[in-house]
Each structure stands twice: as structure tokens, then as C-alpha cells.
Backbone as CSV, one residue per row, in Angstrom:
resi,resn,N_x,N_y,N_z,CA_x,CA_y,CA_z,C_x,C_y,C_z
1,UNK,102.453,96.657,-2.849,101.774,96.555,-1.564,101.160,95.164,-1.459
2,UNK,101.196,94.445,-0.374,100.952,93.097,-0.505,99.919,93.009,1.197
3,UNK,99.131,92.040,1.221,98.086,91.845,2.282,99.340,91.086,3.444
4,UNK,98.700,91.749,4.877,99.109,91.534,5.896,98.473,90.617,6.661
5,UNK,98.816,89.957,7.636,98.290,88.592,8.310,98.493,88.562,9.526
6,UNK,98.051,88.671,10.354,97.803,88.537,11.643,97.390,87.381,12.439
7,UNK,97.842,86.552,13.293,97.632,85.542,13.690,97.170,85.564,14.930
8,UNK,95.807,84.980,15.830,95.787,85.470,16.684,94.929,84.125,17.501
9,UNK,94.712,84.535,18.809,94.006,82.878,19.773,92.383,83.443,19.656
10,UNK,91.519,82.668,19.265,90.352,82.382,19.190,89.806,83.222,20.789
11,UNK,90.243,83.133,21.619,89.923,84.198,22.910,90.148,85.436,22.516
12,UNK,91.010,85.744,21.894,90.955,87.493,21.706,90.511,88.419,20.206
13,UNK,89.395,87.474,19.733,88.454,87.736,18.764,87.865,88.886,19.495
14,UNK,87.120,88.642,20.885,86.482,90.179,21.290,86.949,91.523,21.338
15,UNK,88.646,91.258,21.372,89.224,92.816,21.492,89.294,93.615,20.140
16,UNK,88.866,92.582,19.113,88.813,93.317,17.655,87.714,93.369,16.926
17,UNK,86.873,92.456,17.434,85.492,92.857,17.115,84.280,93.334,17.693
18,UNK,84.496,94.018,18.577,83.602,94.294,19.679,83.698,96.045,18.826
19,UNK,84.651,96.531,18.653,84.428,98.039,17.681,85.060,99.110,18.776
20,UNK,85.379,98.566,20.037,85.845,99.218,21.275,86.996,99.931,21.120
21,UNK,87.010,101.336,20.516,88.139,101.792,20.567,88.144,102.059,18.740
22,UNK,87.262,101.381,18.623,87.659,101.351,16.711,89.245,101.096,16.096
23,UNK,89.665,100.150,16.870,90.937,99.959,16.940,91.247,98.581,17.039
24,UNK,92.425,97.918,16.958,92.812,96.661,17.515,94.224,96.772,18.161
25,UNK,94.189,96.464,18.998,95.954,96.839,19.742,96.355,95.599,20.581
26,UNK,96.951,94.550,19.911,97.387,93.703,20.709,98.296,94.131,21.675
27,UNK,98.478,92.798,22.346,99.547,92.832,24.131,100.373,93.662,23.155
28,UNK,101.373,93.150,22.103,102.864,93.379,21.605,103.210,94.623,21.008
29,UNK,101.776,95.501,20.961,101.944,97.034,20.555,102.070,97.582,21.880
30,UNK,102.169,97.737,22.768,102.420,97.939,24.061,104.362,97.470,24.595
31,UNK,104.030,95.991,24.556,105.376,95.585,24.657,106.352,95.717,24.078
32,UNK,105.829,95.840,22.547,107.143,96.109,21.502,107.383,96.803,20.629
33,UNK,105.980,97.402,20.676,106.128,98.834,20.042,105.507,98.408,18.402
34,UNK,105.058,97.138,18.153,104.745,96.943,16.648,103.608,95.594,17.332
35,UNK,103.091,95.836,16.086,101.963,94.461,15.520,102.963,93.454,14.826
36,UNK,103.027,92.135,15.077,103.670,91.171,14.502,102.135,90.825,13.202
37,UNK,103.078,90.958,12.318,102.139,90.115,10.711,102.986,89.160,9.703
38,UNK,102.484,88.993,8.897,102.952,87.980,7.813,102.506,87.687,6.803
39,UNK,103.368,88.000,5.441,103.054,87.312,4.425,102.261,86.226,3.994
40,UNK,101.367,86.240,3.421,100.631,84.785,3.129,101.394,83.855,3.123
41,UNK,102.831,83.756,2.444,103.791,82.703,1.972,103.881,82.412,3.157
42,UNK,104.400,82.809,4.657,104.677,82.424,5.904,103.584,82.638,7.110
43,UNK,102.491,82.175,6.601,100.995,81.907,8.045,101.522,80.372,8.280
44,UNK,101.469,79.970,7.597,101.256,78.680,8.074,102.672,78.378,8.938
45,UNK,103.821,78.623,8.480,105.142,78.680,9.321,104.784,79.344,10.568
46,UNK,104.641,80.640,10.454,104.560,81.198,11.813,103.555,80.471,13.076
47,UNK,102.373,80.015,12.170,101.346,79.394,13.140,101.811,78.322,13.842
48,UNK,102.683,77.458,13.032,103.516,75.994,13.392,104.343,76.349,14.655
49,UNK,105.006,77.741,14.556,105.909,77.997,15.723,105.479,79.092,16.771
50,UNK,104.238,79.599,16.767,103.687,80.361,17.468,102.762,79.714,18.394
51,UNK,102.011,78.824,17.601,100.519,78.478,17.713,100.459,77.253,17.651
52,UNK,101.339,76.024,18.053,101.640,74.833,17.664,100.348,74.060,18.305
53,UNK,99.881,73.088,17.832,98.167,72.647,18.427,97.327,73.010,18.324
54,UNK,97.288,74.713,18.260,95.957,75.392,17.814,95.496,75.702,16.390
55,UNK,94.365,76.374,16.650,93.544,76.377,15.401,92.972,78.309,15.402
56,UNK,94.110,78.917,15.452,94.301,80.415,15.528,93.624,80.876,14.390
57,UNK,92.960,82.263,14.691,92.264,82.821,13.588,93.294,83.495,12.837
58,UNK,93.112,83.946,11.464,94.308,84.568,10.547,93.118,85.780,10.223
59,UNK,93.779,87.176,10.372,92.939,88.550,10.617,93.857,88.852,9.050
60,UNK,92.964,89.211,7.698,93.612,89.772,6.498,93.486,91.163,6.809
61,UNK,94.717,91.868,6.333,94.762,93.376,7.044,95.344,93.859,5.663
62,UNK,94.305,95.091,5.401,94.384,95.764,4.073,95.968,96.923,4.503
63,UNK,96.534,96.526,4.283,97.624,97.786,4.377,97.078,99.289,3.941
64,UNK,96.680,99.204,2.382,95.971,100.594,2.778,95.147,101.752,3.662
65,UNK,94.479,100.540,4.700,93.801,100.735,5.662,94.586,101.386,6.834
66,UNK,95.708,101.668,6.636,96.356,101.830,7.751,97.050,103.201,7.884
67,UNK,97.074,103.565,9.026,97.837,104.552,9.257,99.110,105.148,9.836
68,UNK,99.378,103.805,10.440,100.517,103.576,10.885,101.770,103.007,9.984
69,UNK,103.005,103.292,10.149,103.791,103.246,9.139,104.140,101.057,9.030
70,UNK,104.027,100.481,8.525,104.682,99.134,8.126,106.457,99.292,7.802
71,UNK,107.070,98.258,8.383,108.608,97.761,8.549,108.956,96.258,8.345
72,UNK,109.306,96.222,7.402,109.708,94.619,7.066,110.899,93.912,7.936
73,UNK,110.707,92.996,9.100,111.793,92.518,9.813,112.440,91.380,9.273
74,UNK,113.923,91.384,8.802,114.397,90.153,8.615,114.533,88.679,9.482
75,UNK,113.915,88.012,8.907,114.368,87.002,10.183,114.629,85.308,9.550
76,UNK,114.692,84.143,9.808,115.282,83.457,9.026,113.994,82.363,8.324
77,UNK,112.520,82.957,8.266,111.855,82.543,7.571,111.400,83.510,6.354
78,UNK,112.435,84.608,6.486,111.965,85.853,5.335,111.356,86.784,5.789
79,UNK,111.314,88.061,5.168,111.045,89.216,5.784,109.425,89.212,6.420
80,UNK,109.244,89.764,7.599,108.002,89.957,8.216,107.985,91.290,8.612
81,UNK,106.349,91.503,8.129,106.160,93.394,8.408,105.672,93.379,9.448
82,UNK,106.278,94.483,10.342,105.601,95.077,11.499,104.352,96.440,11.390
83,UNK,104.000,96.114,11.994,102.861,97.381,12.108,103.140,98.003,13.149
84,UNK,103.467,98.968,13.171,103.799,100.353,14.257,102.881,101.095,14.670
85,UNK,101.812,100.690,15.101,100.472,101.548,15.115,99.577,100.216,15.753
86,UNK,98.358,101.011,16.012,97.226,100.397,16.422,96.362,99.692,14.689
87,UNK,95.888,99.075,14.714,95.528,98.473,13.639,93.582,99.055,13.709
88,UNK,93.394,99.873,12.295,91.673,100.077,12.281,91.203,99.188,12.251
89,UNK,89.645,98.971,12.775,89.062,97.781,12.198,88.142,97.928,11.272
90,UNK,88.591,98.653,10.303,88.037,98.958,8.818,89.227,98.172,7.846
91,UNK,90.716,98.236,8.940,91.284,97.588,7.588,91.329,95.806,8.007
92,UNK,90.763,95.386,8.914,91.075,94.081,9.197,89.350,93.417,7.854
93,UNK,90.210,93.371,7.239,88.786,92.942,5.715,88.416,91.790,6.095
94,UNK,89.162,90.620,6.626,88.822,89.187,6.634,89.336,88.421,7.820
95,UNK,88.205,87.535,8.323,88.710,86.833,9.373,88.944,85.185,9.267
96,UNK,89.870,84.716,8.746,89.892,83.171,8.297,90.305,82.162,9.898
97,UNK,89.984,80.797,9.535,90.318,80.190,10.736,91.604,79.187,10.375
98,UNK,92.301,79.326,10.554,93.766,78.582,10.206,93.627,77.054,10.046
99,UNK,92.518,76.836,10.727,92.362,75.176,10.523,91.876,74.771,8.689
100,UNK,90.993,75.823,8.778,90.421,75.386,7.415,91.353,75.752,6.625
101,UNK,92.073,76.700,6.756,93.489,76.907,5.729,94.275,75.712,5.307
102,UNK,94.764,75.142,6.525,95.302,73.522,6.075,94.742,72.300,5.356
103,UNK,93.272,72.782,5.339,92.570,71.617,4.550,92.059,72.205,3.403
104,UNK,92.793,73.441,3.003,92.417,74.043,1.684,93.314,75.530,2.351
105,UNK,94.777,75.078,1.102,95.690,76.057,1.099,95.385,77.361,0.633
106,UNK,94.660,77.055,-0.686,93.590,78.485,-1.142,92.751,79.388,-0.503
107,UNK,92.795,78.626,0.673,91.814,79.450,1.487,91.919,81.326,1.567
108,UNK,93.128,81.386,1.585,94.195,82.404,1.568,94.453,82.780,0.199
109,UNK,93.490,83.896,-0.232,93.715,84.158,-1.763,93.935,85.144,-2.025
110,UNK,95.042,85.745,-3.117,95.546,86.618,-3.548,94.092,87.636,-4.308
111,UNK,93.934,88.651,-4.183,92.774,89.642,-5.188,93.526,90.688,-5.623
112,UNK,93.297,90.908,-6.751,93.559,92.001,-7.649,94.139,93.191,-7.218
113,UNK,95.203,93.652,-7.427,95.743,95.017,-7.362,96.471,94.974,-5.477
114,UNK,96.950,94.527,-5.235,97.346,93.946,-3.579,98.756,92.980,-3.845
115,UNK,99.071,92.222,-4.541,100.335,92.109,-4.414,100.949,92.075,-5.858
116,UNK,100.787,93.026,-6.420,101.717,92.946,-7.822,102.843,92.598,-8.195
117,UNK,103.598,92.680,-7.080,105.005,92.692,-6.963,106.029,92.007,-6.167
118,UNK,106.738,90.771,-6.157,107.405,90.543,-5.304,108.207,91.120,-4.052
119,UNK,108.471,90.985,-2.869,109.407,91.420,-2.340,110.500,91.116,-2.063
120,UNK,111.382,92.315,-2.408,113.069,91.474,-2.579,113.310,91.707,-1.081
């Protein structure tokens, strides 16, 4: 089981921390039926092509926390999990700011018992 990443615009901090709903449900759970996330290995990729100029918050999302089922999508930067569900905000553990990530790659740190295991 490995930590999930969420990338998101500094404006829609209120829809996940405000506690409204005890939930977080972006536009794309509506539109597409999943939460777009990402591997630590690919924030910074995705942000480059999502988020190009900005300085997007990165939401750490405990997978255990969840109740909705996770789906790994292939795509040609490596597999990315979807979240099929509304996301708790018990499992969103950490809120980092992507800027400071680039000026300290560590920012983004692996803890104990969360990714043991590669994914093939």
C-alpha cells in the first residue's frame, strides 16, 4: 500500500477543509467517476503538465483511510491510482505546497509501513 497524492489549485483548499460534508469530492468525481492521484515518484510530473506556473497544494491521502475502492491507470508516465469514491477528510493526513517541494525534494517523505513494496 503506498501514499496517494492529490494535486489541487490553492482556491479549492475550502472545499476540503471547511469539514462540509466530511468529505472531499472534486469537479472529476462527478465528471469521471474517480479522483485523479499520484505516486510521489510522479507529483512533480503531473504538476509540470497539469499545473504549469502554479504553485498547487499536494493533499497526502492515507489509502487506508478510504473507503472507496483505488484503480491503478496506465498511462505513459506510469501507473496512476484513481479513487472511485469521495475522499474522507480524516484520510487527507497532509497538506504540502508544491512550491516548497521543488526547493526541497524531501519535502515528500516516505513513513514507515506505507510503501513497502514496489509497484509492478
Amino acid at each position: 500500500m503506498r501514499w496517494l497524492y492529490h494535486l489541487v489549485r490553492r482556491e479549492e483548499q475550502p472545499r476540503f477543509s471547511s469539514g462540509v460534508g466530511r468529505e472531499y469530492r472534486p469537479a472529476s468525481l462527478e465528471s469521471e467517476g474517480f479522483v485523479h492521484c499520484s505516486y510521489k515518484e510522479a507529483v512533480a510530473a503531473s504538476a509540470a503538465l497539469y499545473f504549469a506556473g502554479e504553485r498547487p497544494l499536494v493533499l497526502r491521502i492515507d489509502p487506508r483511510r478510504l473507503s472507496a475502492r483505488v484503480e491503478e491507470a496506465p498511462t505513459p508516465r506510469g501507473p496512476m491510482p484513481h479513487v472511485h469514491g469521495p475522499i474522507p477528510l480524516e484520510a487527507i493526513v497532509e497538506v504540502l505546497i508544491l512550491g516548497a517541494l521543488a526547493e526541497a525534494p524531501d519535502a515528500i517523505r516516505d513513513e514507515p509501513g506505507l510503501e513497502p513494496e514496489p509497484v509492478s
